[in-house]
N, CA, C and O atoms as a GROMACS GRO file, in nm:
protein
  232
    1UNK      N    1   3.202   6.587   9.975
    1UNK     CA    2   3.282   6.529   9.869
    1UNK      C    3   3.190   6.485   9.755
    1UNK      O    4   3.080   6.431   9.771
    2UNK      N    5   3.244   6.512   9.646
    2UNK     CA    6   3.165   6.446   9.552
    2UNK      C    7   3.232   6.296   9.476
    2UNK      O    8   3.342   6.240   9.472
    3UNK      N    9   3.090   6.275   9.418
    3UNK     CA   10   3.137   6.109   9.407
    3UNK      C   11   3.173   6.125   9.238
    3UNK      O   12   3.147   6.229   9.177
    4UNK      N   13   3.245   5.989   9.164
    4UNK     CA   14   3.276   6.013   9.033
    4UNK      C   15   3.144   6.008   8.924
    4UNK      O   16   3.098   5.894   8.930
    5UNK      N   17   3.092   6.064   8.859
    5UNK     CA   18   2.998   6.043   8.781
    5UNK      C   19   2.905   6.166   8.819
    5UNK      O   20   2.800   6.181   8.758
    6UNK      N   21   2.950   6.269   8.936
    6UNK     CA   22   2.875   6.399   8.969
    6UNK      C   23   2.934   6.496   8.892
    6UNK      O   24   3.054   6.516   8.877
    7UNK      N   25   2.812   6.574   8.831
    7UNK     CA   26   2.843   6.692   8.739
    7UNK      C   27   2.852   6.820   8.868
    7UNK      O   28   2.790   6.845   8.972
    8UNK      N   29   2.974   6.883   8.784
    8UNK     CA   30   2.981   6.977   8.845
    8UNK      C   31   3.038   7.138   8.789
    8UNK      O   32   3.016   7.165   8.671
    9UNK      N   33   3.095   7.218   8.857
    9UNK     CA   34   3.124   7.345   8.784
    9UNK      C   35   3.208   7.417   8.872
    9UNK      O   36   3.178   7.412   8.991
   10UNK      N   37   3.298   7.476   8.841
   10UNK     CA   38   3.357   7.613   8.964
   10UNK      C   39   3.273   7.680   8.964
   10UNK      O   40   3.190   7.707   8.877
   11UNK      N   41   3.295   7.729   9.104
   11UNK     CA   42   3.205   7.818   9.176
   11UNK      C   43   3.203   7.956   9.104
   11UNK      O   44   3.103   8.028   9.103
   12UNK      N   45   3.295   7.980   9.056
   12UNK     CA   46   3.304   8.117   8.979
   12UNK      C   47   3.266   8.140   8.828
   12UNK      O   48   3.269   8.242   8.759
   13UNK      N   49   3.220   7.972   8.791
   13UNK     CA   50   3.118   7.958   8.705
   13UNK      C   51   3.199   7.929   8.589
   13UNK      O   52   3.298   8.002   8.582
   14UNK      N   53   3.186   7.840   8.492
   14UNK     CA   54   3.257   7.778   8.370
   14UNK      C   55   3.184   7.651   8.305
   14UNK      O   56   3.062   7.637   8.321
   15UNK      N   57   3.269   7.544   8.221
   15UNK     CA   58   3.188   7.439   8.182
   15UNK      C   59   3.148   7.360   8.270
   15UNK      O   60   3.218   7.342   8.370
   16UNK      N   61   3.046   7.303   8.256
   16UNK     CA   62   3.006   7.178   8.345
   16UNK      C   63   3.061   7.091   8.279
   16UNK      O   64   3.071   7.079   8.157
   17UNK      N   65   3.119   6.994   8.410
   17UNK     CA   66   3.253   6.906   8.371
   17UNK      C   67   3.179   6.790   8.509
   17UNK      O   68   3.112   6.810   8.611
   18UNK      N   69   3.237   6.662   8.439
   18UNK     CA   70   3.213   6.516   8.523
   18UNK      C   71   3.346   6.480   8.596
   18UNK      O   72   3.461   6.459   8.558
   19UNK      N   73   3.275   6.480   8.731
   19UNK     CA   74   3.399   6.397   8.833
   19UNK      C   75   3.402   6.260   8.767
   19UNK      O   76   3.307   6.196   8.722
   20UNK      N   77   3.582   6.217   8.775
   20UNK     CA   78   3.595   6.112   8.713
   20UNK      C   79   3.657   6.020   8.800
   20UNK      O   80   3.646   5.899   8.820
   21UNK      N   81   3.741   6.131   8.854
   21UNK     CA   82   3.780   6.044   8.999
   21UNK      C   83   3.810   6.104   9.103
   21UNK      O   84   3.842   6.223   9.105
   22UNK      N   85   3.803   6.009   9.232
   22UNK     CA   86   3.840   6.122   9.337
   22UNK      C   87   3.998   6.048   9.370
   22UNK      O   88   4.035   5.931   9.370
   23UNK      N   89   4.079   6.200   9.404
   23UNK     CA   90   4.210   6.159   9.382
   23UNK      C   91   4.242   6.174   9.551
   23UNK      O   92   4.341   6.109   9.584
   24UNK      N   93   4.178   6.244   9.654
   24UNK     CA   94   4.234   6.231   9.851
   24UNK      C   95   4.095   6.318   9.883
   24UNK      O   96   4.021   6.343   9.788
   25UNK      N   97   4.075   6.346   9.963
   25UNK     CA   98   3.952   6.380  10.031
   25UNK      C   99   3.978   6.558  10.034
   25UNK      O  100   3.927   6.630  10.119
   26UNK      N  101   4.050   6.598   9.942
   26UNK     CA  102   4.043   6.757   9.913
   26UNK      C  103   4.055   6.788   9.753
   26UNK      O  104   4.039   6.900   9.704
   27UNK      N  105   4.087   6.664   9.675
   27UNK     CA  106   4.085   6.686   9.509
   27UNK      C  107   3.988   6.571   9.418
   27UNK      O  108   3.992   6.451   9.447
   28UNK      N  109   3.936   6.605   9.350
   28UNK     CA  110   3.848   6.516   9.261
   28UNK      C  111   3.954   6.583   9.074
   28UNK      O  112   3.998   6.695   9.048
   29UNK      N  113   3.957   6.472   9.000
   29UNK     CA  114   3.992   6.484   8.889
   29UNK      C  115   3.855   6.453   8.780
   29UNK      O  116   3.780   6.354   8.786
   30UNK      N  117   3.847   6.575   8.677
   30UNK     CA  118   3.718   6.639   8.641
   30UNK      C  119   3.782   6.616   8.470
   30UNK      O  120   3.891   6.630   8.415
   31UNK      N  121   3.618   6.567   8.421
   31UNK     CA  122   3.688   6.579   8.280
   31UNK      C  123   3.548   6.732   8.170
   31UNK      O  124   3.474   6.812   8.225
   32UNK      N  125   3.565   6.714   8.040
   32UNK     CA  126   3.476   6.824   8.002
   32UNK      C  127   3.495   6.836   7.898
   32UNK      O  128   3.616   6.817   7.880
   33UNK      N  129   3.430   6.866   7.781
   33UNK     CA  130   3.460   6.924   7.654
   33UNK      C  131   3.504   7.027   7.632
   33UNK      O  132   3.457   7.105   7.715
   34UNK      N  133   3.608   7.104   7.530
   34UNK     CA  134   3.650   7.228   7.550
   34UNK      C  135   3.569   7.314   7.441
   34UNK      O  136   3.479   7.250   7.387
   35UNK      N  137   3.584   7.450   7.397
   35UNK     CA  138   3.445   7.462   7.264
   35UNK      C  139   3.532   7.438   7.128
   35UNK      O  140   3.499   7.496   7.025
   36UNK      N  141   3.653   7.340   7.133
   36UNK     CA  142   3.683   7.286   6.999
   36UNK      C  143   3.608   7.118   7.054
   36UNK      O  144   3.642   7.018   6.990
   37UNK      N  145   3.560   7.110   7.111
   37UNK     CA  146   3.514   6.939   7.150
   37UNK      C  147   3.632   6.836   7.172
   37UNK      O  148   3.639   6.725   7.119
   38UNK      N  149   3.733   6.897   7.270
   38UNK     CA  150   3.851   6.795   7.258
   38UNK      C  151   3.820   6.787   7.415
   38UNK      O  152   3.768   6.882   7.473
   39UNK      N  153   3.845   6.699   7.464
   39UNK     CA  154   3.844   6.605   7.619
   39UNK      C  155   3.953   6.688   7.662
   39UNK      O  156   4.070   6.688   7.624
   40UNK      N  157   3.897   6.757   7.746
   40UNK     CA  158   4.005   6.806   7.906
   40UNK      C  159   4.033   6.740   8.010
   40UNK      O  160   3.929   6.728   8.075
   41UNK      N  161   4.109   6.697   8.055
   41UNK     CA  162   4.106   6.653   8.253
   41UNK      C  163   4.207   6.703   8.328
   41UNK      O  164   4.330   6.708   8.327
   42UNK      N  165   4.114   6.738   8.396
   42UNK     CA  166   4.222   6.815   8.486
   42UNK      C  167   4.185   6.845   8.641
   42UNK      O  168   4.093   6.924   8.662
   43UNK      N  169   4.264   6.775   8.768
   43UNK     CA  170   4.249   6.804   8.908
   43UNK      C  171   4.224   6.939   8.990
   43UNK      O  172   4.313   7.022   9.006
   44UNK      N  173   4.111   6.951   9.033
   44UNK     CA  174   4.053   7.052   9.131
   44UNK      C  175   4.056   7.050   9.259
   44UNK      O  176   4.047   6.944   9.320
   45UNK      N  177   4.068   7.147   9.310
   45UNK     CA  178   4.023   7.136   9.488
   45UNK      C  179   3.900   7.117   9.490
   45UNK      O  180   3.828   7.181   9.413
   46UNK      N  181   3.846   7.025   9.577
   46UNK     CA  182   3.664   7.068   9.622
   46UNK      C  183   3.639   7.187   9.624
   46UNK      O  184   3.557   7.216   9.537
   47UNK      N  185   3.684   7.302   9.703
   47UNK     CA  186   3.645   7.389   9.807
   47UNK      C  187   3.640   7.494   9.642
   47UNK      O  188   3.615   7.613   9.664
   48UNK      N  189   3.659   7.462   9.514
   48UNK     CA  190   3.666   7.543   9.432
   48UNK      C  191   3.563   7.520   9.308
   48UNK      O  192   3.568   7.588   9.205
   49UNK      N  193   3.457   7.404   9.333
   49UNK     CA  194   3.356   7.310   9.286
   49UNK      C  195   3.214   7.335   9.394
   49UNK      O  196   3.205   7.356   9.514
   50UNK      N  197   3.081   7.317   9.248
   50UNK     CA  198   3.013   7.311   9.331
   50UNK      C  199   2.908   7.216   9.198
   50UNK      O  200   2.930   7.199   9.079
   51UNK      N  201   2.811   7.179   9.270
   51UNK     CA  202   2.735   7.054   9.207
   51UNK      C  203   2.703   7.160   9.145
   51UNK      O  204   2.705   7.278   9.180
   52UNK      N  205   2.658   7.085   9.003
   52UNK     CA  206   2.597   7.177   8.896
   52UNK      C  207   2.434   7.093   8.897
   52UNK      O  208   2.393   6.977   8.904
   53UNK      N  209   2.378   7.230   8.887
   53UNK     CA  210   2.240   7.248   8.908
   53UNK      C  211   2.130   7.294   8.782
   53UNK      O  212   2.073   7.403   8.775
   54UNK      N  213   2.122   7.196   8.700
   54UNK     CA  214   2.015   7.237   8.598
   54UNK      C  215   1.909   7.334   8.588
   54UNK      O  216   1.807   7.264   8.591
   55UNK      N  217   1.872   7.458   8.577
   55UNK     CA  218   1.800   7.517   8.616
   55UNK      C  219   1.687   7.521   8.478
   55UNK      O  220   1.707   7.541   8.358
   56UNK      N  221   1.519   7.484   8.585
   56UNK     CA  222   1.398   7.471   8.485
   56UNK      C  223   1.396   7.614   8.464
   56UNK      O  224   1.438   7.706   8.533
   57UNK      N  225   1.332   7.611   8.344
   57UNK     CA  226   1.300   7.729   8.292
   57UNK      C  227   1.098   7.724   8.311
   57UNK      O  228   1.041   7.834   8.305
   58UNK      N  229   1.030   7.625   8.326
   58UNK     CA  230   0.858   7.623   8.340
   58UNK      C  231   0.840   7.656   8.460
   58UNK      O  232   0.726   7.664   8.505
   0.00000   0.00000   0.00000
């Protein structure tokens, strides 16, 4: 499970978006910028999320 304040992403890859809350132990509600910069939120399954992982480039 992830906790609120964990960045994350669908697994099938999109914006990285912040858990904001967790709504039962199978959905977290996720927020994100859209590419006009307007605030999204919107509820996910876990099983469709995965921690987003900064990747170094050095």
């Amino acid at each position: 499970m992830f906790e609120v304040g964990v960045q994350v992403q669908l697994a099938s890859g999109g914006p990285i978006m912040t858990v904001s809350a967790v709504i039962d132990e199978k959905t977290v509600e996720c927020q994100w910028f859209d590419t006009k910069q307007e605030l999204q939120v919107r509820n996910f399954v876990l099983l469709t999320l995965q921690k987003y992982e900064e990747v170094s480039v050095w």
